[in-house]
N, C-alpha and C positions, 0 to 999 in steps of 0.2 A: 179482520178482527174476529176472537172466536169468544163466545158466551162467559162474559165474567174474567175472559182470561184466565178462563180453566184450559186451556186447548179444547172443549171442545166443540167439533165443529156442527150446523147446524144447516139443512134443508127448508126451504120454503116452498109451498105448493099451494098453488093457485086452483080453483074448480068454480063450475057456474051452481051457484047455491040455487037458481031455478030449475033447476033436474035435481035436486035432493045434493048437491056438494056442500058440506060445511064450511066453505068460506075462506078464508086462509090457515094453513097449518104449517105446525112447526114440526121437524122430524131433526132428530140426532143422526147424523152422519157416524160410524164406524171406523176407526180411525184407520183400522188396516184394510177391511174391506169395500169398505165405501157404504154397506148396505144399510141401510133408513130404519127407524124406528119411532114409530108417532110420540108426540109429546102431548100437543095441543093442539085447537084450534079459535079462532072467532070469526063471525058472522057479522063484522064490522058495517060492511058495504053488499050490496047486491054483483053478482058475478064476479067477481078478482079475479078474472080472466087471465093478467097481464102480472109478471111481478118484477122490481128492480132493485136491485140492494143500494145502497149510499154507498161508499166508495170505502169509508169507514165500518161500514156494515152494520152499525148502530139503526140505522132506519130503513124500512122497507116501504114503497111506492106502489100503488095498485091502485089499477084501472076500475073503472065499474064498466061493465060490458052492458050496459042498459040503453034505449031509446034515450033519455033525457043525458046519459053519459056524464060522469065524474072521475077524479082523482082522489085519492086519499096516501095519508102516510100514517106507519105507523112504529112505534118504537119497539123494538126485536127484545129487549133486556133477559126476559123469561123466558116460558117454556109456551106462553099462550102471548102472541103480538097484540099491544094495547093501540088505540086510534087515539092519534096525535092530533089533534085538531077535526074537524067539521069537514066533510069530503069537498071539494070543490068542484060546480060543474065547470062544463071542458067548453061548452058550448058547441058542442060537437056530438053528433049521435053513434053510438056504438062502437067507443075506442075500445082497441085489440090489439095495442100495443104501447109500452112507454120508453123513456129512458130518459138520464141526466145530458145535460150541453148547456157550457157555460151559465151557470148559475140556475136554470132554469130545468125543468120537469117538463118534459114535451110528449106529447099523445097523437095518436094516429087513429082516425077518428072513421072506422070502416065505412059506418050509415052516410055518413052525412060527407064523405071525401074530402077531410080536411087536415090539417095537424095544426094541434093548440099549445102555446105557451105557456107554465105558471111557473111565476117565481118562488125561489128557493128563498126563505129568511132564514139566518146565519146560524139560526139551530135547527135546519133540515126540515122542520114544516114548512108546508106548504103558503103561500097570499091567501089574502082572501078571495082569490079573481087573479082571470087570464090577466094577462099582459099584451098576449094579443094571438093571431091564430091565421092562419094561410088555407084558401080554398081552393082544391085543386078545380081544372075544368077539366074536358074533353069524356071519350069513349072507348067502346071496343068492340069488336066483331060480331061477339056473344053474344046472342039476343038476349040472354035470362042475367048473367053474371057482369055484361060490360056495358049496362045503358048508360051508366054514369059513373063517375069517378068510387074509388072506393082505396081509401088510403089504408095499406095494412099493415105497416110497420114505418120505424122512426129513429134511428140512433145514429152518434157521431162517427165521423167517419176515424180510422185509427192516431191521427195526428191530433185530434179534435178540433179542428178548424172549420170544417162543415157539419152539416146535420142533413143524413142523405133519409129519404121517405119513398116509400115500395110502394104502387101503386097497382090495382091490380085490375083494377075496371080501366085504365087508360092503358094500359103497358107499359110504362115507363116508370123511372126512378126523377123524383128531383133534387137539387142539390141545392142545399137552403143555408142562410145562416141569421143572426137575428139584427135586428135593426131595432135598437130602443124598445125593446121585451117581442116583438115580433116577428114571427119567421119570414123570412122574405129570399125568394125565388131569386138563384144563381144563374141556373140552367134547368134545361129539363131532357135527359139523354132517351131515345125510344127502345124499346125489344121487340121484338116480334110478334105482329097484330094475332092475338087470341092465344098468346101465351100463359097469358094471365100472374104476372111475377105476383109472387106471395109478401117473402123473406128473404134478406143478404146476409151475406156474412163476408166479413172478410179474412185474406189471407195475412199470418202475424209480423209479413215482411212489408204489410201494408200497400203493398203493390198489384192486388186481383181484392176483386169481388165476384164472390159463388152467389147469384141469384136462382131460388127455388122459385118455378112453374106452377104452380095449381092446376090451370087448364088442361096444360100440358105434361105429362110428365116426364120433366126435363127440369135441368140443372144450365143454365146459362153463365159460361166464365168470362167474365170483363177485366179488362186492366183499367189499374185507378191512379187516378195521377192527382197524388193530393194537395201539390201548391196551385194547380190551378183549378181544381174539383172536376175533373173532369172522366167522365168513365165511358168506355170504351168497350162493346161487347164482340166477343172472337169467336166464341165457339157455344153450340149447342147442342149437350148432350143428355139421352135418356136416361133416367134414373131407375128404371126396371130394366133387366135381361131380356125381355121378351115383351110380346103385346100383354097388357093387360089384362083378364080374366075376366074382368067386372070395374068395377067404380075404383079408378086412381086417383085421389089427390094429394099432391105431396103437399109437407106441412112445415115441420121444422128443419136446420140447418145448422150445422156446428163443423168448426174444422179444429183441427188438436192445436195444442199449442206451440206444437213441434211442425207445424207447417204441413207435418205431409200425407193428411189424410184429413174426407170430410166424408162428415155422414151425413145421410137425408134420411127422415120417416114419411111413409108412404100412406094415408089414411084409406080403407077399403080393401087393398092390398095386405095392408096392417105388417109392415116388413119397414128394415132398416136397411138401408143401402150403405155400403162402402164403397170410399173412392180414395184411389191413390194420385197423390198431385203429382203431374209428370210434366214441369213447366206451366206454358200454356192452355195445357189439357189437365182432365180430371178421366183416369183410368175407373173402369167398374169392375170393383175385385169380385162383390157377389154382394147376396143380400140374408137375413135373417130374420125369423120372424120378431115381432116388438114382444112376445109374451101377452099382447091385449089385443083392445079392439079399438080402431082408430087413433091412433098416434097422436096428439095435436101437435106436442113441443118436445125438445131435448136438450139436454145440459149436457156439459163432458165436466168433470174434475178429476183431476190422479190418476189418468187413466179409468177412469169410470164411465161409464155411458150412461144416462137415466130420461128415459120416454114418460111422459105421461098419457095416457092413456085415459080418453074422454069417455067413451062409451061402455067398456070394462070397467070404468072406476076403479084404476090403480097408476100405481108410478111400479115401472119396474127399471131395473139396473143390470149390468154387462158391464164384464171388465174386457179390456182391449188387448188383444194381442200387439204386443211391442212392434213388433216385427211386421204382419200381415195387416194388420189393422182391423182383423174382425171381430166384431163382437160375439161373447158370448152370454148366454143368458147365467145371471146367477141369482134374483129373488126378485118380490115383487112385496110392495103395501097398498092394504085399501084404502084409496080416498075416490070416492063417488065424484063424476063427474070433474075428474083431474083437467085441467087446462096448460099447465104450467109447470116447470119446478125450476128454483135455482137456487144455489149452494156458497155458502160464505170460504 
């Protein structure tokens, strides 16, 4: 859906308003070149860390990245997103990630290693309260990063039959779906003790999942077997050319729509990786710089690439070579302490 049904199309970008981000913004998408242009913004919620479009793109979903942790929605109609109702908390400390499955609004709730339920009412606000919320257990290797669980992402799997959750303090991924508004535990598949998985993504043939490392910088590919949730990891590979220099942690994850290329950003490193899907394996063509300073997330649209960039305070954007799949840099906008962007 695009703004009015005018075509045009519109960006949302997410920043922690406690480093100075103004909260959520709207930006105009370019219709030939993709490049962003601010409209607005509001300061609805504390950190909007996270953001999710409604399926219809009328409503936008945001996390509050806080200790005490909420959700909120808000109605897209203008150029500045208005807040639809009363944030709701998550009952879960410092979600840092969301997404829709089956009727409900689900968070990934880093502090507190959990993911929480709220239901959807049939005009896209939010209940007033969970429904209900799964607590992960277990550890990791890490003395500083893996004492306890720390859930850091949350979305359906490409069938939407399950609702798969990254976990990065335990290493593993679990495979949930809900039981009368509640998430509840399928399985729970392992990775590699001090890997530290972030973020998945899947592939559009719905048969691999690309999990990104943190610990590690590495890219873990699994095969996913969606009637019976089950995921399976085969390979794991570096997401840098070479050792390190200094502080790698990778962040975000996106593969084209066309299957055959995924990118990772690299925070510290501050570079975007390409990868060429070659079955099994994920080939590394090269990498490029983001244009900023720590990466956190990335979108693709129309062949567009767009990073946000947390500690630069901007979103910058790359178009994509058809062909080779690498990005090139083509502009940047300021938004202070970016966490986020996604695109209608």
């Amino acid at each position: 859906m695009t703004e009015g049904g005018t075509g045009r199309r519109r960006a949302f970008i997410g920043s922690f308003t406690a480093a100075g981000g103004p909260g959520v913004v709207t930006a105009a998408v370019h219709p030939e070149s993709g490049a962003l242009s601010l409209l607005g913004s509001v300061d609805g919620i504390p950190d909007p860390s996270y953001l999710a479009l409604s399926p219809r793109g009328d409503t936008l979903y945001a996390v509050s990245e806080t200790a005490e942790g909420a959700v909120a929605a808000y109605r897209v109609h203008g150029e500045r997103p208005e807040l639809a109702g009363s944030p709701v908390p998550v009952r879960g400390s410092g979600p840092t990630h969301l997404s829709l499955y089956d009727g409900h609004v689900l968070t990934a709730n880093y502090g507190s290693g959990s993911v929480t339920a709220v239901p959807l009412r049939p005009d896209g606000t939010l209940a007033a309260a969970p429904s209900g919320h799964l607590q992960h257990t277990g550890s990791g290797p890490h003395e500083r990063r893996q004492r306890r669980p720390h859930a850091h992402q949350v979305q359906p799997d490409p069938g939407g039959r399950w609702a798969v959750s990254v976990d990065l303090g335990t290493d593993s991924v679990r495979v949930c779906t809900l039981r009368r508004g509640t998430p509840a535990l399928h399985r729970e598949f392992a990775l590699r003790p001090g890997s530290g998985p972030r973020h998945l993504a899947f592939h559009p043939d719905g048969r691999y999942a690309y999990i990104v490392n943190e610990l590690t910088p590495t890219v873990t590919v699994c095969r996913w077997e969606g009637g019976s949730g089950s995921l399976m990891p085969l390979i794991e590979t570096p997401v840098l050319p070479g050792a390190p220099a200094g502080d790698a942690y990778p962040s975000g994850i996106v593969v084209s729509p066309d299957g055959r290329f995924v990118w990772i950003a690299t925070r510290g490193e501050d570079v975007l990786s390409a990868f060429a899907v070659d079955g099994e394996t994920l080939r590394l063509i090269g990498t490029v710089p983001c244009g900023g300073h720590w990466p956190r997330a990335l979108a693709e649209s129309r062949g567009v690439l767009y990073a946000a960039n947390e500690r630069s305070g901007d979103v910058t954007w790359f178009t994509i070579d058809p062909a080779t799949g690498m990005p090139r840099y083509e502009g940047a906008v300021e938004v202070p302490a970016a966490s986020c962007v996604v695109l209608d």
